[in-house]
N, C-alpha and C positions, 0 to 999 in steps of 0.2 A: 264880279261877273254876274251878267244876267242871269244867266240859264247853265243848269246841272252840263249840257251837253259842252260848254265853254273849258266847265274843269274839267271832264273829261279830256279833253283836247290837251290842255297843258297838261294833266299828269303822263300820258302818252307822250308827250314832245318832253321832258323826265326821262322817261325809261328811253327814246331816243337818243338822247344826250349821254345816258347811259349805258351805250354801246349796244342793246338790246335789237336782236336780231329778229325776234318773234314776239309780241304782244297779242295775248287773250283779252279784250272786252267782253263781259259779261254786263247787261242789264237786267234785273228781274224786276219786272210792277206786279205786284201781289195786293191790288187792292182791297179783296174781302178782307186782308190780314192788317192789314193799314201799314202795309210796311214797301220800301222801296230800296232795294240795295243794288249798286257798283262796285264792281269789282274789277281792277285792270291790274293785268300779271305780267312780267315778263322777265326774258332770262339776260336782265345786264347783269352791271359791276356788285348789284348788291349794293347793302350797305351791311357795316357792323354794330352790333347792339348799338353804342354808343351814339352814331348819327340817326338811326331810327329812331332811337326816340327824342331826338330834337329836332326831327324833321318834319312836325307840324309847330314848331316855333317858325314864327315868321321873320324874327331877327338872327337865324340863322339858316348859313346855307353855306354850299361846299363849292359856290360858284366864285371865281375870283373878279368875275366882271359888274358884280353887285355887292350889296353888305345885305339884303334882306331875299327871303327864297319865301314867296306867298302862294304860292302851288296848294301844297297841302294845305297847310295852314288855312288858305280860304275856303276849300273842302272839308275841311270836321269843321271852321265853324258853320257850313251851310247845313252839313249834319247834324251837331249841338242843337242850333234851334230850333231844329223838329223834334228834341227829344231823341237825335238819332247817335252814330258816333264814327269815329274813324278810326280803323284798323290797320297798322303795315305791317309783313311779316318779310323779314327779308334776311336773306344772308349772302356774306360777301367772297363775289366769287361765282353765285347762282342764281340771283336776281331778288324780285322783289313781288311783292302782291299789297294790294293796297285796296284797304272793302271799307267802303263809307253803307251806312246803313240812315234812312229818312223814314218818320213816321209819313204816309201816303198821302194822308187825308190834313196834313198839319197846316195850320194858316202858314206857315212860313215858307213850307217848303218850294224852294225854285221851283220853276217850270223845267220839265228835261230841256226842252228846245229842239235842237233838228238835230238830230241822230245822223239824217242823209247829207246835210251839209257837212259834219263834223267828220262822217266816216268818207263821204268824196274827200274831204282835204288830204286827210291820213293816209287813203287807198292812193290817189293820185301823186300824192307829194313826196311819199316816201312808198314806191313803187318795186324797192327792193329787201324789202322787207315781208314777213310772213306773221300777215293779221287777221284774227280771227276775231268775229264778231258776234254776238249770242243776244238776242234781246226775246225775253220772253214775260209774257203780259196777265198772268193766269195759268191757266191748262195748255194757253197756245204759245209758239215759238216762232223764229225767225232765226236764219245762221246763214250769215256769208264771211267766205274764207277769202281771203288773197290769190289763196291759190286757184279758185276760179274764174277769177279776171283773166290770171296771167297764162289757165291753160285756153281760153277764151279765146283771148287776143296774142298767142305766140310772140305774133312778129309786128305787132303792132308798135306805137310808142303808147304810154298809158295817159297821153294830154290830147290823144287823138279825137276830135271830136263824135264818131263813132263810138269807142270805148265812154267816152262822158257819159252819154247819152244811156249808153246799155246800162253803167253801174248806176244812174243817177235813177232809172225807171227800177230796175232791180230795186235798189233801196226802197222808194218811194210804194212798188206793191204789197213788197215783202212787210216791211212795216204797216201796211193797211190792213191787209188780211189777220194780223194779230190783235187789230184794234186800235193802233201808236200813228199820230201824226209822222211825215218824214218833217 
């Protein structure tokens, strides 16, 4: 995957698969600090000790429609080579939390990529859901919920090209004013 905002995408579409009703995205860029952490939580099936921690091995995975599960596994290694690392904390039954952490400034580190592309897919595609989005850049922030699309547009459909358009400019300022390309 090119860009940090790609694995964010599939570990989301993870906790999807995972029955998870509600997903928190968190982004922090902490550049004075040289540091860059991900963090995406949400309340699936969990896992138990035992597949946590093989759940950044890329030769397993609890899917029966593949032999190999690269999700994670491509995330700590995009973290590794910053010197950075990856975190899942999860229990079964309550969900999961997964914090990859990236030195900031590291030759290696991906590019994030489009945050606004990544979070239209997610807000649009899975529309019935309750996503919370957090990106903060320093001292400043940016936060948009699910819930106000959907108290927005009531009766809308959320592929209406009206809604497109609000979330995709929503994203696009919201991210600008913290300093973050969408």
């Amino acid at each position: 995957m090119e860009d940090l905002s790609l694995h964010i995408l599939d570990i989301v579409e993870n906790a999807i698969s995972a029955k998870a009703k509600r997903i928190d995205i968190l982004v922090m860029e902490e550049p004075s600090e040289d540091r860059m952490v991900i963090e995406i939580k949400d309340d699936g099936i969990g896992m138990d000790e035992e597949v946590s921690r093989k759940a950044i091995d890329p030769f397993f995975t609890t899917r029966t429609s593949r032999k190999v599960g690269l999700g994670l596994s491509l995330m700590a290694q995009a973290a590794q080579e910053t010197g950075g690392a990856l975190h899942i904390e999860s229990k079964l039954g309550e969900g999961t939390k997964v914090t990859a952490t990236f030195r900031y400034h590291h030759i290696d580190r991906k590019p994030l990529g489009s945050m606004m592309e990544t979070m239209t897919a997610l807000l649009l595609g899975h529309s019935e859901l309750d996503f919370s989005y957090t990106h903060r850049k320093e001292e400043k922030s940016y936060v948009l919920r699910s819930q106000m699309l959907k108290e927005r547009f009531k009766n809308q459909s959320p592929i209406e090209p009206e809604v497109i358009q609000w979330l995709r400019k929503h994203l696009k300022e919201g991210l600008a004013q913290i300093g973050v390309q969408g």
